[in-house]
N, CA, C and O atoms as a DFTB+ gen file, in Angstrom:
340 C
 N C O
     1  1       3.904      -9.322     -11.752
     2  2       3.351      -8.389     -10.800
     3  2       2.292      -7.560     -11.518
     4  3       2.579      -6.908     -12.522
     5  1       0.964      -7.591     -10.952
     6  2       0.000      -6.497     -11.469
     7  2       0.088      -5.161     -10.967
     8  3       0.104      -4.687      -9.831
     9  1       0.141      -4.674     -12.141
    10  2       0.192      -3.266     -11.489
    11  2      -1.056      -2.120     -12.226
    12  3      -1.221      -2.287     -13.435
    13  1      -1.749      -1.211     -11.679
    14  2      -2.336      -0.520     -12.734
    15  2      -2.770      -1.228     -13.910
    16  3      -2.364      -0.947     -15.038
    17  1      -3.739      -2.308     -13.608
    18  2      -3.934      -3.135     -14.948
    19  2      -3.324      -3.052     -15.656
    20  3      -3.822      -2.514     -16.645
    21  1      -1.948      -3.435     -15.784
    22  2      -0.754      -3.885     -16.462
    23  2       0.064      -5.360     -15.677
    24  3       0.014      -5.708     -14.497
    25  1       0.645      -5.876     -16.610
    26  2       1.003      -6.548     -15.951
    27  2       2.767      -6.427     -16.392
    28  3       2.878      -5.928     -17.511
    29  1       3.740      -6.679     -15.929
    30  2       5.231      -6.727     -16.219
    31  2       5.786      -7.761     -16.189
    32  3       6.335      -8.005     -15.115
    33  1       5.907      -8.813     -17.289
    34  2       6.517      -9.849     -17.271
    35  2       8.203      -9.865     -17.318
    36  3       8.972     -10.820     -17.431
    37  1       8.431      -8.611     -17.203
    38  2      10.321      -8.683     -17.589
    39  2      10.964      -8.360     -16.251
    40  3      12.077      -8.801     -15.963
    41  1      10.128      -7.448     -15.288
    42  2      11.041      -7.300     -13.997
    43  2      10.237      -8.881     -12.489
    44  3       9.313      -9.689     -12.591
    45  1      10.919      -8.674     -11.704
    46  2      10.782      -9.445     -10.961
    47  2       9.563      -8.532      -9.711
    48  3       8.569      -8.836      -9.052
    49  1      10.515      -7.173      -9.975
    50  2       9.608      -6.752      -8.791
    51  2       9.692      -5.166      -9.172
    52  3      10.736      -4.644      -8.782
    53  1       8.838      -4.352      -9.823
    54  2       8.811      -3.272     -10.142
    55  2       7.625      -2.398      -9.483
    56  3       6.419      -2.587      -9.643
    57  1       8.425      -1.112      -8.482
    58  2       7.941      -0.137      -7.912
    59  2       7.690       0.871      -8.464
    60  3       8.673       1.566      -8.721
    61  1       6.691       1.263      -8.775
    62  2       6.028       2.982      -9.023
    63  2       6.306       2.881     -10.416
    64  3       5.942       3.874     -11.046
    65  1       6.757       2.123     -10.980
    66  2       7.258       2.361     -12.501
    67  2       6.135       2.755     -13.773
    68  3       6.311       3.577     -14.672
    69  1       5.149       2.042     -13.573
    70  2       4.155       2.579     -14.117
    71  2       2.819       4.108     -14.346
    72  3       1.783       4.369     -14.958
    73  1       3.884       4.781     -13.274
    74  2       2.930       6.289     -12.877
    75  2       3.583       6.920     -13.809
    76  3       4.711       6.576     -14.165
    77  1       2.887       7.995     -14.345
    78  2       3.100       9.538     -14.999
    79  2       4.526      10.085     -14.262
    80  3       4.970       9.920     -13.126
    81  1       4.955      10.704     -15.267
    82  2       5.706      11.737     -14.460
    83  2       5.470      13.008     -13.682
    84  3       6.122      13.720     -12.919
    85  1       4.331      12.988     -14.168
    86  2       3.770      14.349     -13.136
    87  2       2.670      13.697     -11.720
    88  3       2.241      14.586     -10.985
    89  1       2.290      12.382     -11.404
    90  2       2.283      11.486     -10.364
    91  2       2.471      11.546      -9.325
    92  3       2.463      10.342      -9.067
    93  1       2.666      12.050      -8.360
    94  2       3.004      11.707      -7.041
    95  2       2.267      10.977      -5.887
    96  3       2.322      10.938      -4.658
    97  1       1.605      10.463      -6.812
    98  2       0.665       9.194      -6.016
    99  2       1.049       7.834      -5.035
   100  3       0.487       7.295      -4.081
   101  1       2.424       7.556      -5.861
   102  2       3.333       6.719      -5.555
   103  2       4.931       7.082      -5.057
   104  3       5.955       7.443      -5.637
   105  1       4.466       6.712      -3.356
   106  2       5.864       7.122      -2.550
   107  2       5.685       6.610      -1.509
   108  3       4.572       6.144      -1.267
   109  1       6.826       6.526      -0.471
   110  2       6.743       5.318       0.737
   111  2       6.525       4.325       0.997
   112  3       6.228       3.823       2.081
   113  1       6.685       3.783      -0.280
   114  2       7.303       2.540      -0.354
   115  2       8.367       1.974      -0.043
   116  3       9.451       2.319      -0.514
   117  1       8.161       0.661       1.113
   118  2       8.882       0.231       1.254
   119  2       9.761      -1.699       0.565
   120  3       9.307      -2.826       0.363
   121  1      10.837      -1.181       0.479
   122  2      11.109      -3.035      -0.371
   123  2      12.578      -3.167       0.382
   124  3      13.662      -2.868      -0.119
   125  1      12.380      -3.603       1.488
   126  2      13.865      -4.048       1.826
   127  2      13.844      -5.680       1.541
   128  3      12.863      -6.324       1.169
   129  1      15.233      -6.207       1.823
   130  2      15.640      -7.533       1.602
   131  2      14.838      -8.677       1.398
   132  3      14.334      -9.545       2.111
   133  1      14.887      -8.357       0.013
   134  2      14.122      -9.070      -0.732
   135  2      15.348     -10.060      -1.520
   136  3      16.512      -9.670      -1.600
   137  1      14.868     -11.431      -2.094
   138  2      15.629     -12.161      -3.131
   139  2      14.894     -12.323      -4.335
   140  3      13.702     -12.610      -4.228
   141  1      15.497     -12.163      -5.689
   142  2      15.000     -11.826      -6.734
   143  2      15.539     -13.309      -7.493
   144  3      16.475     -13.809      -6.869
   145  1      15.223     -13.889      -8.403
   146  2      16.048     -14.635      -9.170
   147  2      15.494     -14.900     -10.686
   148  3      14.399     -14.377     -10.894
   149  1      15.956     -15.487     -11.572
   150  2      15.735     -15.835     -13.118
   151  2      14.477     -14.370     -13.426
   152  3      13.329     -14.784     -13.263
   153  1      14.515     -13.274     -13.705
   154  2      14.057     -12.484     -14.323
   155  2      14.551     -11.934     -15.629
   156  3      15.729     -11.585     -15.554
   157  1      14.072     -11.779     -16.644
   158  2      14.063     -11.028     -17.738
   159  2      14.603     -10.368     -17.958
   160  3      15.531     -10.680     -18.704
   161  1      14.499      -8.901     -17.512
   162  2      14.894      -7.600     -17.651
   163  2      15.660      -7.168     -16.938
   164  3      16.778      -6.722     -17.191
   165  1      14.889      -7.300     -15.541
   166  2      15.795      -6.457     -14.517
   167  2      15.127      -7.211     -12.992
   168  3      13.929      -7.460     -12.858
   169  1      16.034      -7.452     -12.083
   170  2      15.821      -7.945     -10.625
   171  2      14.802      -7.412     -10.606
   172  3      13.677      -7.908     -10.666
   173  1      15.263      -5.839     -10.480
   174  2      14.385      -4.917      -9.613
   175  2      13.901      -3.436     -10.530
   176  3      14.873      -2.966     -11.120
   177  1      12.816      -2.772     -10.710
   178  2      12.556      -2.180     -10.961
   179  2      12.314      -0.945      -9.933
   180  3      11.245      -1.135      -9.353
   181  1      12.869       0.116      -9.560
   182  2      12.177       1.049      -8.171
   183  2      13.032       2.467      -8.899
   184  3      13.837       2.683      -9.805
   185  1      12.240       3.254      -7.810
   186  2      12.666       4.770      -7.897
   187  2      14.028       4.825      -6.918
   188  3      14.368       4.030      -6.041
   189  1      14.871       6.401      -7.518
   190  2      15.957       5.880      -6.332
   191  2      16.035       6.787      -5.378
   192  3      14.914       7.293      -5.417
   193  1      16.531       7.236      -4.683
   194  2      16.468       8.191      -3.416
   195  2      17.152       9.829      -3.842
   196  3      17.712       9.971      -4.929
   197  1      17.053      10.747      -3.066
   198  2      17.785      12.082      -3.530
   199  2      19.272      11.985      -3.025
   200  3      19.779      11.556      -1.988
   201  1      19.766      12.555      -4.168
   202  2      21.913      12.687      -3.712
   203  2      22.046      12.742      -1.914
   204  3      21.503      13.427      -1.048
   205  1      22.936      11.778      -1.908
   206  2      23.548      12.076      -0.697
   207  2      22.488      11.686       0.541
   208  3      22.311      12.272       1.609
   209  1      21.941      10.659       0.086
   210  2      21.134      10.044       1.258
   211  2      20.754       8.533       1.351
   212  3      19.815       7.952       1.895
   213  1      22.194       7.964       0.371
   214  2      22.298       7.040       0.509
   215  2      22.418       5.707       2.076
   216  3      21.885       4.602       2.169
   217  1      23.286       6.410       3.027
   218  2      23.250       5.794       4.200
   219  2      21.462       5.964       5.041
   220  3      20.998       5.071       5.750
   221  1      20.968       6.851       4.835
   222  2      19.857       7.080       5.828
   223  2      18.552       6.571       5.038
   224  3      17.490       6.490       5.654
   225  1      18.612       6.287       3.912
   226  2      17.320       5.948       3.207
   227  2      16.987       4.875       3.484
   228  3      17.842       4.003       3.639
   229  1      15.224       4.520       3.681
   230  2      15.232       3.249       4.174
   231  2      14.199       2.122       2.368
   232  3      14.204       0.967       1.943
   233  1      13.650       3.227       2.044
   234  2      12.791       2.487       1.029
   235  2      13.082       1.494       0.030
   236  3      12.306       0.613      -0.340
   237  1      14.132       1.675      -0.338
   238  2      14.975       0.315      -1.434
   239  2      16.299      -0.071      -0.752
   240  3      17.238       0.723      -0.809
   241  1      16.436      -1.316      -0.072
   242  2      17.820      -1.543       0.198
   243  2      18.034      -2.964       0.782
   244  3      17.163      -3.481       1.481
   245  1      18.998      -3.483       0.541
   246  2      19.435      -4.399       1.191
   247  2      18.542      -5.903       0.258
   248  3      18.270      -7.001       0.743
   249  1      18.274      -5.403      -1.165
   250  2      17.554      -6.489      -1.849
   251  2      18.771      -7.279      -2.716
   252  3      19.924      -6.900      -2.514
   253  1      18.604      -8.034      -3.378
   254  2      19.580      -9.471      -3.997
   255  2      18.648      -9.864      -5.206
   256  3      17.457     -10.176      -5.234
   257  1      19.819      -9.714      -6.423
   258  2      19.187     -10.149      -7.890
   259  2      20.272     -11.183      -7.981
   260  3      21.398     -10.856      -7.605
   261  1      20.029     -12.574      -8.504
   262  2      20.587     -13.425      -8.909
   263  2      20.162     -13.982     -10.301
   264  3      18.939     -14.037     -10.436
   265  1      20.859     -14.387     -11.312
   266  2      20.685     -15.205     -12.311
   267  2      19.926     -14.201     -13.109
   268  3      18.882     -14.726     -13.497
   269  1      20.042     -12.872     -13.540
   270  2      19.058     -11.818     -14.397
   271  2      19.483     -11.655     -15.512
   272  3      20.475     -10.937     -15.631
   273  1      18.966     -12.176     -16.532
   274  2      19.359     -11.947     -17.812
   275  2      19.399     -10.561     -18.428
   276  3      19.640     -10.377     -19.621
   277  1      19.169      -9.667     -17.619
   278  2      19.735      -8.435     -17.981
   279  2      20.006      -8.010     -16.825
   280  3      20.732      -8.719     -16.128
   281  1      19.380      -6.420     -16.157
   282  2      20.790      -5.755     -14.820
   283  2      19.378      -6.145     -13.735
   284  3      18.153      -6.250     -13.790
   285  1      20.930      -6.309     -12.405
   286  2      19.678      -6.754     -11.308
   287  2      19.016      -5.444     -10.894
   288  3      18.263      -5.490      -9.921
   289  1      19.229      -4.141     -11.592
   290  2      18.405      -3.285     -10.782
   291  2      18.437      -1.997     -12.149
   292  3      19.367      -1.560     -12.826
   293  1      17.164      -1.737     -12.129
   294  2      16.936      -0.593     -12.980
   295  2      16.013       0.542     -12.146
   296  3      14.787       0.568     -12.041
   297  1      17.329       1.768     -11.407
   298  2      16.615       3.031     -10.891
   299  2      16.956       3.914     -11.660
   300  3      17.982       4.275     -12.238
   301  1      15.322       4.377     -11.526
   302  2      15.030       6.012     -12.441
   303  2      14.688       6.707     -11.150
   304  3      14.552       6.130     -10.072
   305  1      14.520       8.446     -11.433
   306  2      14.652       9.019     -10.467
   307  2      12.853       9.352      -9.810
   308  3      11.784       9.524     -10.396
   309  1      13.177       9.329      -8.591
   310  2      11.755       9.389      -7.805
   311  2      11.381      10.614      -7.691
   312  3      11.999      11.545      -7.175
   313  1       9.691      10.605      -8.497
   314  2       9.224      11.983      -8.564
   315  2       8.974      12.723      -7.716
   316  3       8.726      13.890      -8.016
   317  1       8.953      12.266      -6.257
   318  2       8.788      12.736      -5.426
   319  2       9.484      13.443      -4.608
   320  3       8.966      14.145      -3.740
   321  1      10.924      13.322      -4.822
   322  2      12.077      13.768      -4.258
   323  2      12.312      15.388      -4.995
   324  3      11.769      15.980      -5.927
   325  1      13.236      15.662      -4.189
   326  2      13.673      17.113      -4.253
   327  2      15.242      16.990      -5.270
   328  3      15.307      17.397      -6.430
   329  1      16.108      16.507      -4.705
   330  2      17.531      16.214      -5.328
   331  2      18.181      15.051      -6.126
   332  3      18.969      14.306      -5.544
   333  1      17.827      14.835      -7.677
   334  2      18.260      13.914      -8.673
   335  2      19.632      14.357      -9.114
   336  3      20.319      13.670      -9.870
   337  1      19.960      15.348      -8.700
   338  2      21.489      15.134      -9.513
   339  2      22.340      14.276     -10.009
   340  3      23.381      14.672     -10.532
């Protein structure tokens, strides 16, 4: 996946991962049900949602990592949000 003239050969599908932390350029994104398979690093690369809004969030969900030689999902917290606890 190109991203920011970079390219990421270890995730399958990595969101916003490449912005600053002070960034908020990158948000509303959406990646539902998606299938991931034989990746590197990680299925999925994405930001994750604020505490306690797991049922109502729509931007990462309902995706599938198979066969990942490391974890099918690597979330860090989204700069854009209010609540990382």
């Amino acid at each position: 996946m190109v991203m920011q003239k970079m390219v990421d050969k270890e995730s399958c599908v990595s969101v916003c991962a490449y912005f600053n932390n002070d960034d908020s350029d990158c948000y509303n994104n959406i990646v539902q049900n998606n299938i991931v398979t034989g990746c590197i690093y990680a299925g999925f690369v994405a930001p994750g949602h604020d505490c306690g809004e797991a049922e109502s969030q729509q931007n990462f969900r309902d995706n599938v990592a198979h066969s990942i030689d490391g974890s099918g999902a690597n979330i860090f917290p989204d700069i854009t949000g209010d609540n990382h606890a």
